[in-house]
Backbone as CSV, one residue per row, in Angstrom:
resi,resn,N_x,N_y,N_z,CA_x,CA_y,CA_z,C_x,C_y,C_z
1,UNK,61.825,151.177,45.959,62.372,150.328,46.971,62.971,149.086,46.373
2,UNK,63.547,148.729,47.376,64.559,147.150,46.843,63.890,146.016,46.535
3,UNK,63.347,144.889,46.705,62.985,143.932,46.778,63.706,142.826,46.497
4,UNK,64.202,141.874,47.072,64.992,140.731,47.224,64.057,139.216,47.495
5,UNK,63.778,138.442,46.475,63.224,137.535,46.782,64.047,135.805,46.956
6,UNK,63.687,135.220,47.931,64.163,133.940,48.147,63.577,133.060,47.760
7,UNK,64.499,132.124,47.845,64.189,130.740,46.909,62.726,129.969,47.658
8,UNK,61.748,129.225,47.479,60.824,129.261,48.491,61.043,127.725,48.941
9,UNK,62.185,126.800,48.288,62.271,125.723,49.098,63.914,125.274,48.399
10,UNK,64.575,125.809,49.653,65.860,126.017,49.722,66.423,124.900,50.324
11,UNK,67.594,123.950,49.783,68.275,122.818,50.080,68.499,122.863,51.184
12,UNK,68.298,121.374,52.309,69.217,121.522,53.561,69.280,119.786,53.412
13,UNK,70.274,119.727,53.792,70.988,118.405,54.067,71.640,118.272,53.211
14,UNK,71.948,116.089,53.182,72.969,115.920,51.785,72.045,114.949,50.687
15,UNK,72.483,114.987,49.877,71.871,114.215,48.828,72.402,113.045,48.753
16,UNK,71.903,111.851,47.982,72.186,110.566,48.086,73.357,110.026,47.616
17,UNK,73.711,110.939,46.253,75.304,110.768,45.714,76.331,111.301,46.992
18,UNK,76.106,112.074,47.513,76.862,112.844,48.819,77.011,111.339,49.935
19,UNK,76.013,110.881,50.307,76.028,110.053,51.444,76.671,108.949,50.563
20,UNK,76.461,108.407,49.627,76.853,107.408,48.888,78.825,107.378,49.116
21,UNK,79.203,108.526,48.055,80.510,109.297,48.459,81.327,108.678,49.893
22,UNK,80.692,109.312,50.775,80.860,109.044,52.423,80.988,107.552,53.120
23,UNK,79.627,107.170,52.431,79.748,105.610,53.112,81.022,104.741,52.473
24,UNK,81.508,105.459,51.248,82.208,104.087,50.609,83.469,104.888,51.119
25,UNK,83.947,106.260,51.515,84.942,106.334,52.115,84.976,105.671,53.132
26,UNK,83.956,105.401,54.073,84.389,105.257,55.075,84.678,103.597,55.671
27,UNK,83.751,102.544,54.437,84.283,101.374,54.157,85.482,101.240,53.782
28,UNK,86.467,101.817,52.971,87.847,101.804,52.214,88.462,102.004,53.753
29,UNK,87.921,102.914,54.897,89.309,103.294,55.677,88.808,101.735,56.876
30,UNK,87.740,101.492,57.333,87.371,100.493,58.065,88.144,99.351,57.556
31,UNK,88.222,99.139,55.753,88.886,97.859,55.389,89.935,97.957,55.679
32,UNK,90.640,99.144,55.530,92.252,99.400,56.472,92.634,98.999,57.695
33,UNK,91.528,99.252,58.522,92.067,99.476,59.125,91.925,98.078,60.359
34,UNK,90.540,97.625,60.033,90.476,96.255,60.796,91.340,95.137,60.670
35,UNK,92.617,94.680,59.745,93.131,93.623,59.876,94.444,94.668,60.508
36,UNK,94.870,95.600,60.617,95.606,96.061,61.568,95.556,95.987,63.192
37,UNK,94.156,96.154,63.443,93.776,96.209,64.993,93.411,94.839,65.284
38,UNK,93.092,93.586,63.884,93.237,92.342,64.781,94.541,91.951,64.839
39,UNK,95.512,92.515,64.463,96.812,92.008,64.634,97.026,92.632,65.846
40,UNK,97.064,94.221,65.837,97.368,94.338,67.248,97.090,94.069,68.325
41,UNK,95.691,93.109,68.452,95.110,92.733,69.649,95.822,91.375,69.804
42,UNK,96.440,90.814,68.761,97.260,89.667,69.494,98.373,89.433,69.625
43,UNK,99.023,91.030,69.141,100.425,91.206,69.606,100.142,91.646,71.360
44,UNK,99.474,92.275,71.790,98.796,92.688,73.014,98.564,91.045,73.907
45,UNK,97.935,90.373,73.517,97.160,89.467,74.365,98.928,88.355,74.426
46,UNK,99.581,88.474,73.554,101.412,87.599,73.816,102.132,88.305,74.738
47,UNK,102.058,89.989,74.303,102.376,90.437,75.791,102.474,90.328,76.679
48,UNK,100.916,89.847,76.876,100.558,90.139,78.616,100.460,88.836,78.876
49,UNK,100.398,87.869,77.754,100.803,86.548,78.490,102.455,86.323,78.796
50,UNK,103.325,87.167,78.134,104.712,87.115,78.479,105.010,88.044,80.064
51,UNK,104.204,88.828,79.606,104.305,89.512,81.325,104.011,88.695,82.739
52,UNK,102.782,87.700,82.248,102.245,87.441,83.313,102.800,85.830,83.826
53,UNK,103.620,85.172,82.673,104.618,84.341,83.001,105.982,85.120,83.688
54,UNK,106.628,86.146,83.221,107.407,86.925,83.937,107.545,87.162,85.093
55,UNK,106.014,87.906,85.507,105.265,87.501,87.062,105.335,86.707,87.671
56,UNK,105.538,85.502,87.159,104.988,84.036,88.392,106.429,83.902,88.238
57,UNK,107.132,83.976,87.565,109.004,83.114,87.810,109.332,84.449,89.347
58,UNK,108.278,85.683,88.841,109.525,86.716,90.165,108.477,86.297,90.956
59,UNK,107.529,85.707,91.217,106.476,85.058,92.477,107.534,84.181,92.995
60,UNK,107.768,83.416,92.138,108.371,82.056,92.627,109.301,82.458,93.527
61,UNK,110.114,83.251,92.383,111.814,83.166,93.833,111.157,84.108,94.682
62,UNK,110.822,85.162,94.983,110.079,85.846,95.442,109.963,84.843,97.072
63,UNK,108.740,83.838,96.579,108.416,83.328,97.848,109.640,82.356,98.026
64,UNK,110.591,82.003,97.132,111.532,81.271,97.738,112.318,81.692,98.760
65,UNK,112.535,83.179,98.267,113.471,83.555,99.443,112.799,84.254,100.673
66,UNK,111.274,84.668,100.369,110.358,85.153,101.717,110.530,84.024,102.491
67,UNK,109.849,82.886,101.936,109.588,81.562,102.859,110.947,80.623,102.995
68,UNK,112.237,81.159,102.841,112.803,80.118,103.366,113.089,78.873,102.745
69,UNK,112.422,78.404,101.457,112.252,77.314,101.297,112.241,76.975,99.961
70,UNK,112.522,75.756,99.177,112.461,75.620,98.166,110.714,75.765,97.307
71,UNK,110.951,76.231,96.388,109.931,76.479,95.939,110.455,75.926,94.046
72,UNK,108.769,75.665,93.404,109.013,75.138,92.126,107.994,75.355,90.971
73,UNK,107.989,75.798,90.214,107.409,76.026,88.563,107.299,74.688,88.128
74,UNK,106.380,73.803,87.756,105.967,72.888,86.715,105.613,73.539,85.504
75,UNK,105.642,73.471,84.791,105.225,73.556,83.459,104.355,72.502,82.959
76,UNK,103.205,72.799,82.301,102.375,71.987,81.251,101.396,72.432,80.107
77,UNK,102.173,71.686,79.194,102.078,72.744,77.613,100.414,72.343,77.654
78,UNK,99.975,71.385,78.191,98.460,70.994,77.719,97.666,70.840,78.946
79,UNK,97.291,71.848,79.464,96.258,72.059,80.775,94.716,71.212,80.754
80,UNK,94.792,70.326,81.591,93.487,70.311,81.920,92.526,70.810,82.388
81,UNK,92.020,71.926,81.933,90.971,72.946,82.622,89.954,72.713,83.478
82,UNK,89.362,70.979,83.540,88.418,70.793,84.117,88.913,70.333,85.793
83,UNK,89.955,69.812,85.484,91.087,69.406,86.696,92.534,70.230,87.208
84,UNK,91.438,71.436,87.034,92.574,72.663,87.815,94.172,72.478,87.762
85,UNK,93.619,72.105,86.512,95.529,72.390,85.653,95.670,73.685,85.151
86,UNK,97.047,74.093,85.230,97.381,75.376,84.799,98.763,75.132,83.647
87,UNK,98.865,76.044,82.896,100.140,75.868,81.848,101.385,75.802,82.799
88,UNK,101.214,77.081,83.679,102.345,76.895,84.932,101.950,76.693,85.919
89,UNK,102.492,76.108,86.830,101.759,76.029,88.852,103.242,76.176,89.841
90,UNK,103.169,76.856,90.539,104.168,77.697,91.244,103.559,76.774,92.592
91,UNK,104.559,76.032,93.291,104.075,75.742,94.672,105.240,75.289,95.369
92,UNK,105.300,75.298,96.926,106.069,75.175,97.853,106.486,73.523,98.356
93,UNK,107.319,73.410,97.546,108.534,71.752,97.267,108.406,71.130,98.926
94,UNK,107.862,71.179,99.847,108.113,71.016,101.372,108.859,69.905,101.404
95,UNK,108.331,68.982,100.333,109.009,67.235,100.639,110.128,67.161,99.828
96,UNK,110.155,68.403,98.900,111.410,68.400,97.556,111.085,66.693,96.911
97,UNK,109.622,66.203,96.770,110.121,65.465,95.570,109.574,65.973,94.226
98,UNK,109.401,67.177,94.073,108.962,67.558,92.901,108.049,67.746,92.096
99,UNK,107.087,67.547,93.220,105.676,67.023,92.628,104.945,68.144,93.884
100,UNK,103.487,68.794,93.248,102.621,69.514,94.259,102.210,68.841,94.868
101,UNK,102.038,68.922,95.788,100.878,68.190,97.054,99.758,69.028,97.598
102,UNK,98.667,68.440,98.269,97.840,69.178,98.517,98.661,70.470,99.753
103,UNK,97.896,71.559,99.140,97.805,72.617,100.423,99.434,73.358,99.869
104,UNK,100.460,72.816,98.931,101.455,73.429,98.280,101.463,74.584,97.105
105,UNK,100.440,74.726,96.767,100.167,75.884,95.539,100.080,77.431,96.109
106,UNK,101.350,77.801,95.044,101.210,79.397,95.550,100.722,79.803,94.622
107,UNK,100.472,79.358,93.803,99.977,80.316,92.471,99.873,79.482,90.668
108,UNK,99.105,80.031,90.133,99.054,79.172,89.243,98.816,80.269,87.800
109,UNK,99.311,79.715,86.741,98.968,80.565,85.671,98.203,79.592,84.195
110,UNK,97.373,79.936,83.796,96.568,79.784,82.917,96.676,81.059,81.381
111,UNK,97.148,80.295,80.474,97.069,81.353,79.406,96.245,81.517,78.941
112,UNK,95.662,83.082,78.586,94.393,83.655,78.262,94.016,83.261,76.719
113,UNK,94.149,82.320,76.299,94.007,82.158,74.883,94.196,80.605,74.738
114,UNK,93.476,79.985,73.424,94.259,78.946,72.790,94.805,79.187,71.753
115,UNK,95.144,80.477,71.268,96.339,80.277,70.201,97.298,80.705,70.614
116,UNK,97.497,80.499,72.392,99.150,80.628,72.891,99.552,79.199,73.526
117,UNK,100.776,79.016,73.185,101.200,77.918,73.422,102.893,78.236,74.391
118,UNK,102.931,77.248,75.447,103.764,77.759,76.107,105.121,76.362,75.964
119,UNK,106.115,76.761,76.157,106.835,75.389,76.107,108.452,76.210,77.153
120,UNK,109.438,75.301,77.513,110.295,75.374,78.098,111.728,74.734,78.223
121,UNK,112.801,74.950,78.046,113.561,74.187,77.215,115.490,74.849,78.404
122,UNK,116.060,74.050,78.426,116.973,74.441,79.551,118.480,74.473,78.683
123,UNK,119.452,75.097,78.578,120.407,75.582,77.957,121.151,74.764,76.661
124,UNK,120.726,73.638,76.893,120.936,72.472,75.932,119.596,72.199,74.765
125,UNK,118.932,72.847,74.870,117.465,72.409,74.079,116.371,71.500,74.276
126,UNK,117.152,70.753,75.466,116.413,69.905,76.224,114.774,70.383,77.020
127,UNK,113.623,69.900,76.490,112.255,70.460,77.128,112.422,69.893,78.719
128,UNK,111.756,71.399,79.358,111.699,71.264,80.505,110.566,71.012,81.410
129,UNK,110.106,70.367,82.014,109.153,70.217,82.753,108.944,70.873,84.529
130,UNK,109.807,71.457,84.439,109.859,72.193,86.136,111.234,72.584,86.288
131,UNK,111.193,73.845,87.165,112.222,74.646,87.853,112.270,74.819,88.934
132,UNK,113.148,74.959,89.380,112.830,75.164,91.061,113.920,75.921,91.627
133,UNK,113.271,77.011,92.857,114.367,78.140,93.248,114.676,77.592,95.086
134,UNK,115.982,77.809,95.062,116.415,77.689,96.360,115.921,78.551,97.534
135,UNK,115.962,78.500,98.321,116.057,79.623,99.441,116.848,81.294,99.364
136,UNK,117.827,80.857,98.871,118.296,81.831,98.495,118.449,82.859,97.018
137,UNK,117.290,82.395,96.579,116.848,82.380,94.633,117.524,82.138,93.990
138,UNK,118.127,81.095,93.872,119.418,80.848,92.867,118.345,79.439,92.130
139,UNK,118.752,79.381,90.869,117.633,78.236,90.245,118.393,76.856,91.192
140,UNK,117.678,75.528,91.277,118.249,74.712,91.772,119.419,73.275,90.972
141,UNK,118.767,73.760,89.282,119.860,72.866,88.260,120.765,74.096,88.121
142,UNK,121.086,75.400,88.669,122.469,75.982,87.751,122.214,76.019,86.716
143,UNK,121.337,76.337,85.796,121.439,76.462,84.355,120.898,77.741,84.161
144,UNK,121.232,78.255,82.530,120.249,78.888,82.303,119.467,78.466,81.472
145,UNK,118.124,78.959,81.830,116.654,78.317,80.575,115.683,78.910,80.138
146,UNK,114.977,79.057,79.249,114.367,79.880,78.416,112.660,79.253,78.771
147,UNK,111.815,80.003,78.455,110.589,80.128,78.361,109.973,80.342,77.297
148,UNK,109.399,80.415,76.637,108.666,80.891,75.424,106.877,80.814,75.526
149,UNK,106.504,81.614,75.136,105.240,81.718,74.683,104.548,82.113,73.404
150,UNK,103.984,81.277,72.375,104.123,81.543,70.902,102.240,81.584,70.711
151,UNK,102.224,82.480,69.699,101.021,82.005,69.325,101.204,81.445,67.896
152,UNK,99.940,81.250,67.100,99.600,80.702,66.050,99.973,81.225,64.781
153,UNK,100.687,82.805,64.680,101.431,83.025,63.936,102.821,83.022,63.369
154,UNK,103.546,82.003,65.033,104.917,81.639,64.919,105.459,82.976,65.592
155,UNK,104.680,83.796,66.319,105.922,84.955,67.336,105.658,84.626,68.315
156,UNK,106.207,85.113,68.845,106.694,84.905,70.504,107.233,85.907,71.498
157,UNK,107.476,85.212,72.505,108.318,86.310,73.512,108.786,85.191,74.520
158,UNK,109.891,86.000,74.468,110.794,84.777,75.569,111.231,85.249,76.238
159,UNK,111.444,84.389,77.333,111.767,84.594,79.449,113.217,83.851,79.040
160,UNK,114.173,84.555,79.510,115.249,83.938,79.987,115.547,83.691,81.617
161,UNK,115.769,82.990,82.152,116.123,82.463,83.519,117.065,81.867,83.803
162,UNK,118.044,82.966,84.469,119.701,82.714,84.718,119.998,81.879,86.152
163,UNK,120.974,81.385,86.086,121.240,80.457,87.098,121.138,81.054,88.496
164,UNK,121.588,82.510,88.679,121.516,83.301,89.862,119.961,83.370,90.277
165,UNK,118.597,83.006,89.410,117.432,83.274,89.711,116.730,84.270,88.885
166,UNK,117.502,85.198,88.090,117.277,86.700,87.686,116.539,86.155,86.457
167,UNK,115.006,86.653,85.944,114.003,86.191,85.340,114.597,87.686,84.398
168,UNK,114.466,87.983,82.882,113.944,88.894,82.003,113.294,88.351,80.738
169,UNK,112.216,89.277,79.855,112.281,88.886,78.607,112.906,89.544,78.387
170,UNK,113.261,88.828,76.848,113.823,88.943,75.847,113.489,90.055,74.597
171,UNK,111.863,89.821,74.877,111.644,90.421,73.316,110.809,89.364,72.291
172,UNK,110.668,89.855,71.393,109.997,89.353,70.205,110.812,88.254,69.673
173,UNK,110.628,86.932,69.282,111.281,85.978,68.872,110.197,84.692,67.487
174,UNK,111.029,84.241,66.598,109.781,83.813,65.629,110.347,82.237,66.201
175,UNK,109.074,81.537,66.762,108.330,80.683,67.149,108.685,79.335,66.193
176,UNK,109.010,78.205,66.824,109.480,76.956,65.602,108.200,76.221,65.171
């Protein structure tokens, strides 16, 4: 007859050079790969702060031409957070002197970060401190003016805002 004998304590798993092997692959691809995904999380977070300024300019005319009425964007590059300041504040001009009053706020925007910085500047280079849309959404200086939102690496994304009212970005832009 045949007889076939087995080993009586036969390998299972991995050995320590094996796991060793493994772990340092898998440090080499982690070192790859983490200063990629913190970049992309703040190409992401300029985005959606460019989107969500995008948003409030089509709020604005939006309610300018729902309500009839002049309506206006302030801008302020340096928010007071404790005194319900916002980078932008969208509210309804009733007295047209330019200034919010109580019970005038339609909306307000706050950027999700401090390494975004917002600023505003009207066809001449001149910084802007407020816009304002007619009744009929047409801006109320006739100009066109830009928006920007930059972070701390000098990119950006910029809002253009044409005299007819018509809000787009732009796109990717490097930050002064």
């Amino acid at each position: 007859y045949l007889s076939v004998e087995l080993p009586m304590n036969s390998q299972k798993g991995v050995t320590l050079i094996e796991l060793m092997i493994a772990v340092g692959i898998l440090a080499i691809v982690v070192a790859i790969a983490v200063p990629n995904f913190q970049s992309m999380i703040q190409n992401n977070r300029l985005t959606s702060a460019a989107n969500e300024m995008l948003g409030v300019f089509q709020v604005a005319r939006s309610e300018a031409i729902r309500a009839n009425r002049r309506v206006s964007l302030a801008f302020n590059a340096t928010p007071d957070i404790t005194a319900d300041e916002a980078h932008i504040v969208v509210f309804v001009d009733s007295d047209r002197d330019g200034t919010e009053d109580a019970g005038e706020r339609v909306r307000s925007l706050l950027l999700s970060s401090d390494s975004l910085a917002l600023a505003a500047v009207d066809g001449g280079g001149t910084a802007m401190t407020q816009v304002g849309f007619l009744p009929d959404g047409r801006t109320v200086n006739s100009a066109t003016m830009t928006a920007s939102v930059c972070d701390d690496r000098n990119r950006g994304q910029q809002l253009v805002l044409r005299a007819s009212g018509q809000s787009r970005l732009t796109g990717a832009i490097t930050c002064p």
